[in-house]
C-alpha angles and dihedrals in degrees: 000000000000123000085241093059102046092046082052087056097042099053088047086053092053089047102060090041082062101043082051107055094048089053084054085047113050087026101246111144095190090059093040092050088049092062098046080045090046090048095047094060092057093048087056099040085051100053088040086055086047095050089049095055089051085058088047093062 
C-alpha cells in the first residue's frame, strides 16, 4: 500500500471520527451516522488495498 493511500485513509478515517463526535454533540443522528459510515469506508478501503499487496508479493 502506498504512503499516499494509507494517509488518504487516515485522514478519511479522522475525518469521520470527527464527523461523528459533532453529530453526538449537537444531537444530530444523520451526522452522526455519516461519520460511522465515513469511517467504514476507510476501514474497507484500507483492508481491500492490503489484500491487493498480498497479491502483489
Amino acid at each position: 500500500m502506498g504512503a499516499d493511500d494509507k494517509a488518504s485513509n487516515k485522514i478519511d478515517d479522522l475525518g469521520g471520527k470527527a464527523k461523528e463526535g459533532v453529530g453526538k454533540l449537537t444531537g444530530d443522528k444523520d451526522t452522526e451516522s455519516e461519520g460511522k459510515v465515513d469511517q467504514a469506508k476507510s476501514s474497507l478501503k484500507d483492508a481491500g488495498e492490503k489484500v491487493k499487496d498480498a497479491f502483489k508479493k
